[in-house]
PAFILUM-367539 format. One record per atom (N, C-alpha, C): residue number from 1; atom name; x, y, z negated. Coordinates in nm, 4 decimals, decimal comma. Layout:
<bakol><kemi>NUM</kemi><rovex>CA</rovex><x>X</x><y>Y</y><z>Z</z></bakol>
...
//
This chain:
<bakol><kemi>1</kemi><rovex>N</rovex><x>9,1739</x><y>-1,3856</y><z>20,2440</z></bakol>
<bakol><kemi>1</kemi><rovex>CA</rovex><x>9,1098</x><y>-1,3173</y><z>20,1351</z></bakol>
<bakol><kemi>1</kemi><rovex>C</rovex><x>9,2134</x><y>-1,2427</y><z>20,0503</z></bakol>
<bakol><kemi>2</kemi><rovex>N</rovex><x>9,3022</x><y>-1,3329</y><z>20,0316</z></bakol>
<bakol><kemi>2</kemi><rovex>CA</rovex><x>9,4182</x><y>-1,2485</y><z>19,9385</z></bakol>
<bakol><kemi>2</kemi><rovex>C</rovex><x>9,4589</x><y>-1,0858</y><z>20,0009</z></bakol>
<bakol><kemi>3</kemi><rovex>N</rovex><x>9,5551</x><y>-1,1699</y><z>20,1297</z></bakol>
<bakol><kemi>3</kemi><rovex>CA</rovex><x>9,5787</x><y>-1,0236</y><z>20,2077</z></bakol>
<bakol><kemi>3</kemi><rovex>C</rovex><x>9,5007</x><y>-0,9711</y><z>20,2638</z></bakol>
<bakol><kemi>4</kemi><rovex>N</rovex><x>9,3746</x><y>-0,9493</y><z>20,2517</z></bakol>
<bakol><kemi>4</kemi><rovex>CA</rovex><x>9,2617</x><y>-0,8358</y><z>20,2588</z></bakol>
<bakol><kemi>4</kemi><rovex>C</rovex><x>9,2578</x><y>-0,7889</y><z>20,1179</z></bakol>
<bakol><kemi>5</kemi><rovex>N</rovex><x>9,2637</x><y>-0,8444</y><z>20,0431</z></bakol>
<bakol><kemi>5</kemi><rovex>CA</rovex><x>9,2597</x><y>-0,7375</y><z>19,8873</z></bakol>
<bakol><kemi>5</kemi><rovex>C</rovex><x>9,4063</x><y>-0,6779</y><z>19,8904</z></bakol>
<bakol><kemi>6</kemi><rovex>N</rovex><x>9,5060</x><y>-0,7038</y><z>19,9748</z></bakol>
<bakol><kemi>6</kemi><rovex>CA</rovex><x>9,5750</x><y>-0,6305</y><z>19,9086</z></bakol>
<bakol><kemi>6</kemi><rovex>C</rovex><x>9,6895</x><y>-0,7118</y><z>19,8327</z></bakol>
<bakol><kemi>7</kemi><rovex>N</rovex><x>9,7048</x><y>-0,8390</y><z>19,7957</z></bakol>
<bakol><kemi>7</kemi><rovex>CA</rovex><x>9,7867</x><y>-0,9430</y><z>19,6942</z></bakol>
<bakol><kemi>7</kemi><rovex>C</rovex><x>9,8043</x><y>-0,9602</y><z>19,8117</z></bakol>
<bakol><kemi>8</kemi><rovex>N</rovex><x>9,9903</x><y>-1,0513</y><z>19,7579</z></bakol>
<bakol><kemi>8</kemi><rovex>CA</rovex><x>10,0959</x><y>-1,1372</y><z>19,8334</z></bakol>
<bakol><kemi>8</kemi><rovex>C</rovex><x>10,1089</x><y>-1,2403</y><z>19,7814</z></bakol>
<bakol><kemi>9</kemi><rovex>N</rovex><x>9,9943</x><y>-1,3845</y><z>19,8533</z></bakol>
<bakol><kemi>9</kemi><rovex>CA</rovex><x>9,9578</x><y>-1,5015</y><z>19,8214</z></bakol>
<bakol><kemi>9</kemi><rovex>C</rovex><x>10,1160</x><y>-1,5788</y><z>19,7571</z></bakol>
<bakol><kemi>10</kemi><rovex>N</rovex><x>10,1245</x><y>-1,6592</y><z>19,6834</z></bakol>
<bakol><kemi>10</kemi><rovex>CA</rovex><x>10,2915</x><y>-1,6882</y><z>19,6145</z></bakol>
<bakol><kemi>10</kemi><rovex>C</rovex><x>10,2956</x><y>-1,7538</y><z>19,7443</z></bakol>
<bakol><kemi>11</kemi><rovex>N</rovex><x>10,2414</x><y>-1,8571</y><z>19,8036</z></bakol>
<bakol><kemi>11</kemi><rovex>CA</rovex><x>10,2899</x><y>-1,9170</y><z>19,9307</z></bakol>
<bakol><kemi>11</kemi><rovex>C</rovex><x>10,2707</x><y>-1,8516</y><z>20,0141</z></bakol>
<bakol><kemi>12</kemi><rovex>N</rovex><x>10,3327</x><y>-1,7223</y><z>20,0445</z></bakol>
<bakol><kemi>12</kemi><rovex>CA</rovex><x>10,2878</x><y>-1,6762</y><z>20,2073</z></bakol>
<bakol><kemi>12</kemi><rovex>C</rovex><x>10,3694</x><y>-1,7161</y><z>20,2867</z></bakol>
<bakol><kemi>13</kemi><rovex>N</rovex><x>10,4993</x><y>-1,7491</y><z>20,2412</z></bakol>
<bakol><kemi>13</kemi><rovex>CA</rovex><x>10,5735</x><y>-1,7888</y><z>20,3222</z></bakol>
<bakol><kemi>13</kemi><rovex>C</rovex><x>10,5517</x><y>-1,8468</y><z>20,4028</z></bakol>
<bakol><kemi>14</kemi><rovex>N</rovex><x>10,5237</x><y>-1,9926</y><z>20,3419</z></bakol>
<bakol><kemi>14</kemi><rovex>CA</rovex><x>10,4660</x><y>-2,1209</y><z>20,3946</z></bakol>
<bakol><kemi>14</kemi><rovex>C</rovex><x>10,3530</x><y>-2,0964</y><z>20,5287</z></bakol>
<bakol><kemi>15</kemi><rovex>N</rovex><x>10,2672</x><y>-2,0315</y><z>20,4618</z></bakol>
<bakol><kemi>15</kemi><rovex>CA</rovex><x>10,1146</x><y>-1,9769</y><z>20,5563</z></bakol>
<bakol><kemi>15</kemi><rovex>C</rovex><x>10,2385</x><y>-1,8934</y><z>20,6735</z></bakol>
<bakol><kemi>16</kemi><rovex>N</rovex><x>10,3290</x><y>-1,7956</y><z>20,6821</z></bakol>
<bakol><kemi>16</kemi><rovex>CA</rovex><x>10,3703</x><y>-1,7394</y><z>20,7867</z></bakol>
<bakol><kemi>16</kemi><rovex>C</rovex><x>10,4449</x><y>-1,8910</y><z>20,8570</z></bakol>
<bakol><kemi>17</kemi><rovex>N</rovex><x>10,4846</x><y>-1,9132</y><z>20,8087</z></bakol>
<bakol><kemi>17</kemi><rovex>CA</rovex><x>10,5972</x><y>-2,0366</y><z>20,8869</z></bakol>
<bakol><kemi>17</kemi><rovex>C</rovex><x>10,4987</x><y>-2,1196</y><z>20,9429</z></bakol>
<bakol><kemi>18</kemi><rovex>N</rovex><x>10,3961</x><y>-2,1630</y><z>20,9086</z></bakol>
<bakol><kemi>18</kemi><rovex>CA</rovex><x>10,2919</x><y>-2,2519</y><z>20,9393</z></bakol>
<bakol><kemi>18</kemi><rovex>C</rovex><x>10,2020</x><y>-2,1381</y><z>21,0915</z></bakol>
<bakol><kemi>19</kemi><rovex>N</rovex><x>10,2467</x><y>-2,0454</y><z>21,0824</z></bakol>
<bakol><kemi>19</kemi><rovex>CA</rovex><x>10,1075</x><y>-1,9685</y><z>21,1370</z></bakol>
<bakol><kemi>19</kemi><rovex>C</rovex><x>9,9763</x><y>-1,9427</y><z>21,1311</z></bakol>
<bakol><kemi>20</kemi><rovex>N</rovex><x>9,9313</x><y>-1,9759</y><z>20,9902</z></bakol>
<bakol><kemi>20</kemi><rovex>CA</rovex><x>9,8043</x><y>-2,0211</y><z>20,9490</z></bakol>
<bakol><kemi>20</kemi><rovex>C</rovex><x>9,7764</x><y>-1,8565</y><z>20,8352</z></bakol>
<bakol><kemi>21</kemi><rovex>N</rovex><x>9,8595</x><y>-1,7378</y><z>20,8883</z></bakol>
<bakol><kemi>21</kemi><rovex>CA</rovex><x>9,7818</x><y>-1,6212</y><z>20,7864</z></bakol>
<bakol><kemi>21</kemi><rovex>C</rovex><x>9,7106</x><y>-1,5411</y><z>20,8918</z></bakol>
<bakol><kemi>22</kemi><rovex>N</rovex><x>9,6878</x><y>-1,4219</y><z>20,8399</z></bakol>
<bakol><kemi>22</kemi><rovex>CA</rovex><x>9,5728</x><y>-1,2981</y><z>20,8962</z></bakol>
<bakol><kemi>22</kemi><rovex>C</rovex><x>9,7142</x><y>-1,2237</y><z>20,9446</z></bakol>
<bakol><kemi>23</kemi><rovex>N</rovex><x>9,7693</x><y>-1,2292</y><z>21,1035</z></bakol>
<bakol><kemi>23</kemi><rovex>CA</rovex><x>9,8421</x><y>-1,1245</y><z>21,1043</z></bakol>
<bakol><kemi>23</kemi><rovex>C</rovex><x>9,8449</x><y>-0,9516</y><z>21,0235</z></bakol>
<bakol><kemi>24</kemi><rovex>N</rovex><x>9,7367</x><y>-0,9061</y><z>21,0882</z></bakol>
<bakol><kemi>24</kemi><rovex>CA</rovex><x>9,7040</x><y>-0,8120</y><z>21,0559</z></bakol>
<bakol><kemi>24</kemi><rovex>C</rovex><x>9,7243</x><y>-0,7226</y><z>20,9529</z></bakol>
<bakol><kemi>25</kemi><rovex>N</rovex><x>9,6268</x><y>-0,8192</y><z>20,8270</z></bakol>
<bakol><kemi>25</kemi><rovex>CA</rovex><x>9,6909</x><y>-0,8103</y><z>20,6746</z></bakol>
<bakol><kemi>25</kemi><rovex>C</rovex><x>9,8003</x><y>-0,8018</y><z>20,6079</z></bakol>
<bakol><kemi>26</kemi><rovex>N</rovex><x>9,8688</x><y>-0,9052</y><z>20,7049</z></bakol>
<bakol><kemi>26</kemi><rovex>CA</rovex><x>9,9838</x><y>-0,8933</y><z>20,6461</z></bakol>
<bakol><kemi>26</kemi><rovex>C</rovex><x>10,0588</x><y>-0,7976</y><z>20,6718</z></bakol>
<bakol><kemi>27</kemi><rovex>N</rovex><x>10,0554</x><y>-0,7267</y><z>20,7955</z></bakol>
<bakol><kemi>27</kemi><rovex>CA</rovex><x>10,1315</x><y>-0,6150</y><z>20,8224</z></bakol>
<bakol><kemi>27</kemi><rovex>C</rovex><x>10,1134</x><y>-0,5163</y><z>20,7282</z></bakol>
<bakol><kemi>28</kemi><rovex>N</rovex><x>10,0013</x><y>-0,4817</y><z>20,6604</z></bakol>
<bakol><kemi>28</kemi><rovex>CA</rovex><x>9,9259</x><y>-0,3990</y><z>20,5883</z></bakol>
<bakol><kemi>28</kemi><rovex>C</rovex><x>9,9970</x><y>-0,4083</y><z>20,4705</z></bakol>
<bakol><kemi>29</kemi><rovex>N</rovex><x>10,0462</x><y>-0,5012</y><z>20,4358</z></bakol>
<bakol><kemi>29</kemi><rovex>CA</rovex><x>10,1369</x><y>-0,5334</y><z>20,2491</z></bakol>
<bakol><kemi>29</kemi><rovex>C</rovex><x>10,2395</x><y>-0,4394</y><z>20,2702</z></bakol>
<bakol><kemi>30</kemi><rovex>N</rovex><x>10,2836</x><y>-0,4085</y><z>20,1333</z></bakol>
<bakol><kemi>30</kemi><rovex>CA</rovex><x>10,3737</x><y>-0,3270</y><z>20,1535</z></bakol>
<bakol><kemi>30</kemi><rovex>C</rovex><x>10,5047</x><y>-0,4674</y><z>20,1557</z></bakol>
<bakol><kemi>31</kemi><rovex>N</rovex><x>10,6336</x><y>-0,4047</y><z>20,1861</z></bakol>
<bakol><kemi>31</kemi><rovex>CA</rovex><x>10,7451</x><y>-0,4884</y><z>20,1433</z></bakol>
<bakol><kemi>31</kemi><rovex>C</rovex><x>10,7601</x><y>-0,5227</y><z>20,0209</z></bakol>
<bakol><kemi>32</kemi><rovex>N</rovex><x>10,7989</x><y>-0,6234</y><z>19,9954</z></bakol>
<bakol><kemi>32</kemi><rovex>CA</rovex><x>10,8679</x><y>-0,7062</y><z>19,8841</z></bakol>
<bakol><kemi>32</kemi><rovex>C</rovex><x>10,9776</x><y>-0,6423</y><z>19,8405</z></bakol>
<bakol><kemi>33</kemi><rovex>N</rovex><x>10,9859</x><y>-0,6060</y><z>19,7172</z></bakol>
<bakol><kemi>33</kemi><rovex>CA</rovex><x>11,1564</x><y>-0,5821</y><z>19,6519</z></bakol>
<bakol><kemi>33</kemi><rovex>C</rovex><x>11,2860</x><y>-0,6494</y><z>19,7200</z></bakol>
<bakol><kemi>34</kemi><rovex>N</rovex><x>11,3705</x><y>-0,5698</y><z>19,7132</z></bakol>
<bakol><kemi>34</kemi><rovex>CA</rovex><x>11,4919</x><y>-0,6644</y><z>19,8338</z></bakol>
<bakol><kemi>34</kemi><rovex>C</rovex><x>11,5191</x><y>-0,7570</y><z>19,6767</z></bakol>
<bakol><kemi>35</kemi><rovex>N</rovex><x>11,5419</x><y>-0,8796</y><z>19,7076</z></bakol>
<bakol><kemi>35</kemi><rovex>CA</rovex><x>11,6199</x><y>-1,0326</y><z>19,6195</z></bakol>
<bakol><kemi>35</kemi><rovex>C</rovex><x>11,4847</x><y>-1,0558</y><z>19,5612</z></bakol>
<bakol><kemi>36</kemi><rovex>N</rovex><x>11,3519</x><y>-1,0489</y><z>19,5732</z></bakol>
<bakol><kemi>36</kemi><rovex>CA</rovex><x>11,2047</x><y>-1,0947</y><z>19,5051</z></bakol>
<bakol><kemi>36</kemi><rovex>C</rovex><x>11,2048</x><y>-1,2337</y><z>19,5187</z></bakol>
<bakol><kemi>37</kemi><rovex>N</rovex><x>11,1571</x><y>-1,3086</y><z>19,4716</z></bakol>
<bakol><kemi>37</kemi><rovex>CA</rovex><x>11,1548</x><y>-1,4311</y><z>19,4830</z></bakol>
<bakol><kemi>37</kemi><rovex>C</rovex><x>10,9915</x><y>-1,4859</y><z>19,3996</z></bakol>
<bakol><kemi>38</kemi><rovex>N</rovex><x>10,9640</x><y>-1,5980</y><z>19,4615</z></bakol>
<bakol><kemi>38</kemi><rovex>CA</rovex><x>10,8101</x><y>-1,6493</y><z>19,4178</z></bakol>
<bakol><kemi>38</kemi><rovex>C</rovex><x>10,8826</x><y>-1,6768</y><z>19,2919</z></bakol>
<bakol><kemi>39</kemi><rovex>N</rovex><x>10,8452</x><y>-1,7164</y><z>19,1203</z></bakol>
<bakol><kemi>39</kemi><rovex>CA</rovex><x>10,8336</x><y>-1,7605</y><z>19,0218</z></bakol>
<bakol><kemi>39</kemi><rovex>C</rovex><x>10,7273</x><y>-1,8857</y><z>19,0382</z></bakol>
<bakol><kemi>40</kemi><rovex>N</rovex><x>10,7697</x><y>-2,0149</y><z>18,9915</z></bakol>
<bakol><kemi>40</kemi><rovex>CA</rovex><x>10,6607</x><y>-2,0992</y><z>18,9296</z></bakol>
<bakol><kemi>40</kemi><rovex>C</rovex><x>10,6388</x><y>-2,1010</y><z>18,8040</z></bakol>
<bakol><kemi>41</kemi><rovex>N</rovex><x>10,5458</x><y>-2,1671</y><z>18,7278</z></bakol>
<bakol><kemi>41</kemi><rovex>CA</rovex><x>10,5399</x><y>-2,2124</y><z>18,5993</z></bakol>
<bakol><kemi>41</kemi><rovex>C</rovex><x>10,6162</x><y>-2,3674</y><z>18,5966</z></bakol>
<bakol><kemi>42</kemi><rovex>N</rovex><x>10,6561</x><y>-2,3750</y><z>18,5063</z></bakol>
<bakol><kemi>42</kemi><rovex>CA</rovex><x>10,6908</x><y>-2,5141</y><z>18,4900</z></bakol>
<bakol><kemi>42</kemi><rovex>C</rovex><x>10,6012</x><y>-2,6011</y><z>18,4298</z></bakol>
<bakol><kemi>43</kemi><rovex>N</rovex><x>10,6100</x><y>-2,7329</y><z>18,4593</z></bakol>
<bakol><kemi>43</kemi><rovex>CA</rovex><x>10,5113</x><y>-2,8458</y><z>18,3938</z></bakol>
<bakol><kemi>43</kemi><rovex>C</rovex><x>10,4380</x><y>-2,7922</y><z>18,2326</z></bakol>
<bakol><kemi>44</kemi><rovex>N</rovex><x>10,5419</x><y>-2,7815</y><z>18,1792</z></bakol>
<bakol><kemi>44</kemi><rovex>CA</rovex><x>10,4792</x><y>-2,7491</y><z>18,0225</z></bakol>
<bakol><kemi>44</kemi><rovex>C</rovex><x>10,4786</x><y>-2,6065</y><z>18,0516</z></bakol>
<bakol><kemi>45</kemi><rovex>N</rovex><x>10,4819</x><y>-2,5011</y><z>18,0925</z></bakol>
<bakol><kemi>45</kemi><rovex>CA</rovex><x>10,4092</x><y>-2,4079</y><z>18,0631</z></bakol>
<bakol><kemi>45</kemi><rovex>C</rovex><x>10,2402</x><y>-2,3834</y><z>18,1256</z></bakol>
<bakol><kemi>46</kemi><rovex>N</rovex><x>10,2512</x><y>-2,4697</y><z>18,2441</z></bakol>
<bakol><kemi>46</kemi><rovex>CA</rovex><x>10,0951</x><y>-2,4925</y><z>18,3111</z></bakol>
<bakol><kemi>46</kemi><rovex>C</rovex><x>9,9786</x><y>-2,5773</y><z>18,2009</z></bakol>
<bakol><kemi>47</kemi><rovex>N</rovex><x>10,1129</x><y>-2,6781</y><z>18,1068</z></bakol>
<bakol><kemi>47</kemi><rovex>CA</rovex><x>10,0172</x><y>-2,7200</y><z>18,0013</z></bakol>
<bakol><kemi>47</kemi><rovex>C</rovex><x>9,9483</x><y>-2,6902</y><z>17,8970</z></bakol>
<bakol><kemi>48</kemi><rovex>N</rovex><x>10,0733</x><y>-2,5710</y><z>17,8759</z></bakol>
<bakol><kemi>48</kemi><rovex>CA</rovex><x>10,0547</x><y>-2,4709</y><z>17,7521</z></bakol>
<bakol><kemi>48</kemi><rovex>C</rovex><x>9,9089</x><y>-2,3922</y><z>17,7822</z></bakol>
<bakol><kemi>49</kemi><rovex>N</rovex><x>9,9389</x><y>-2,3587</y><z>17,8969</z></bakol>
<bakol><kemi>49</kemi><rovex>CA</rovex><x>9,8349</x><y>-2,2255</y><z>17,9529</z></bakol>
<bakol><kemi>49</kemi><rovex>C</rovex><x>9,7003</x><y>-2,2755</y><z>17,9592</z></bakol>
<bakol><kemi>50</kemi><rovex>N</rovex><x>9,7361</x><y>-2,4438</y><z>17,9882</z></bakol>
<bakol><kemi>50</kemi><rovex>CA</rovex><x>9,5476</x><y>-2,5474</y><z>18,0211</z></bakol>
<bakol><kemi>50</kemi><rovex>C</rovex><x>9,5336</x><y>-2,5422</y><z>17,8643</z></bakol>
<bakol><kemi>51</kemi><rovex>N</rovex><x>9,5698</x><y>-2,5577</y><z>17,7549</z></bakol>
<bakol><kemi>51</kemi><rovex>CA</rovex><x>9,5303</x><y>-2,6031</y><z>17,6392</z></bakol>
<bakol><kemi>51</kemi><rovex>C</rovex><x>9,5094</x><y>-2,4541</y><z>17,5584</z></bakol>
<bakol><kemi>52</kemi><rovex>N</rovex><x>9,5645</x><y>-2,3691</y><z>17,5925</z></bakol>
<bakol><kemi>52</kemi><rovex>CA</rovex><x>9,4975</x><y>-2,2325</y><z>17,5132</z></bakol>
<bakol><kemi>52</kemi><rovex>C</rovex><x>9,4104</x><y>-2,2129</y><z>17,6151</z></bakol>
<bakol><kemi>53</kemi><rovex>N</rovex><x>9,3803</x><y>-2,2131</y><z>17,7482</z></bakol>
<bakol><kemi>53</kemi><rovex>CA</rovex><x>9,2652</x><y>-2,1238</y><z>17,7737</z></bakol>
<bakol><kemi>53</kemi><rovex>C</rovex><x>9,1344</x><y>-2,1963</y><z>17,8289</z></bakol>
<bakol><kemi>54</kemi><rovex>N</rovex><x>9,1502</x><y>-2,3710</y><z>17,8009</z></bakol>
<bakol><kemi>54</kemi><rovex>CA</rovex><x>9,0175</x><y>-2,4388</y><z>17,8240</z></bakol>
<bakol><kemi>54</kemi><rovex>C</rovex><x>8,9680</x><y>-2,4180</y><z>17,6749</z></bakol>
<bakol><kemi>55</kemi><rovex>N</rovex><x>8,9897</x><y>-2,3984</y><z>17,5718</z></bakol>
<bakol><kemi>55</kemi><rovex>CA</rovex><x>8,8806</x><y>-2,3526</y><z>17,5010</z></bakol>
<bakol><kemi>55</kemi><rovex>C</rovex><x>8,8661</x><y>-2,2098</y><z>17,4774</z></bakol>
<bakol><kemi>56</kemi><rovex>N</rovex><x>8,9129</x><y>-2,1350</y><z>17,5308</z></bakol>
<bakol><kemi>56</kemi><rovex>CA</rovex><x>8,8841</x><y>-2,0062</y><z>17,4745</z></bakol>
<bakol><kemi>56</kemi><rovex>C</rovex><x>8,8099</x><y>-1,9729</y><z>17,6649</z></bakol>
<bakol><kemi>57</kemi><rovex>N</rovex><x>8,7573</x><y>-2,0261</y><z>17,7612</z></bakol>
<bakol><kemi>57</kemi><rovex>CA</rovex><x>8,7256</x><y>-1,9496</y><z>17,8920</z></bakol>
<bakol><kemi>57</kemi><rovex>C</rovex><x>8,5793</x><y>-1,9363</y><z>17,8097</z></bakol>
<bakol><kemi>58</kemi><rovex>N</rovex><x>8,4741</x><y>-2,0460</y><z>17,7417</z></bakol>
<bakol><kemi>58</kemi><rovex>CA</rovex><x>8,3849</x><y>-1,9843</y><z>17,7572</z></bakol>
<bakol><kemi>58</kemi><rovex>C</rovex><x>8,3549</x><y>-1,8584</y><z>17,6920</z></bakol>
<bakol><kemi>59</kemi><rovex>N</rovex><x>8,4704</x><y>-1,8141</y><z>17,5902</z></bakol>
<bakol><kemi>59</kemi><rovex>CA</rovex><x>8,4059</x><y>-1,7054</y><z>17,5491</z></bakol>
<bakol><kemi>59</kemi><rovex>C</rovex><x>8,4928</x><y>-1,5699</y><z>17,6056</z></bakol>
<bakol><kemi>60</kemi><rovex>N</rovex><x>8,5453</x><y>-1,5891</y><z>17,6934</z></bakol>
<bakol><kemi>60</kemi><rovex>CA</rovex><x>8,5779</x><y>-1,4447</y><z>17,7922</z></bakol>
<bakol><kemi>60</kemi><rovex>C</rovex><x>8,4857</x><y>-1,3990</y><z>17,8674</z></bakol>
//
């Protein structure tokens, strides 16, 4: 689903190494910036992000 819209799932890696993506699609992405690297959030910023936006989803 991702690489049919067009997005580069943060784990694609994984999914290519595994063999478990949409060849196809993926050929279709453009390249990655040369030195790109996935970003995570860290523990407290995933917490930060749950506590501002579980009360504010219902009104988006």
């Amino acid at each position: 689903m991702w690489l049919q819209s067009g997005a580069r799932p943060i784990r694609l890696d994984a999914r290519v190494k595994a063999k478990k993506h949409d060849k196809t699609a993926n050929a279709l992405l453009p390249a990655s910036p040369k030195g790109a690297a996935a970003v995570f959030p860290t523990l407290q910023q995933q917490l930060l992000a749950k506590a501002t936006l579980t009360p504010a989803w219902p009104k988006l």
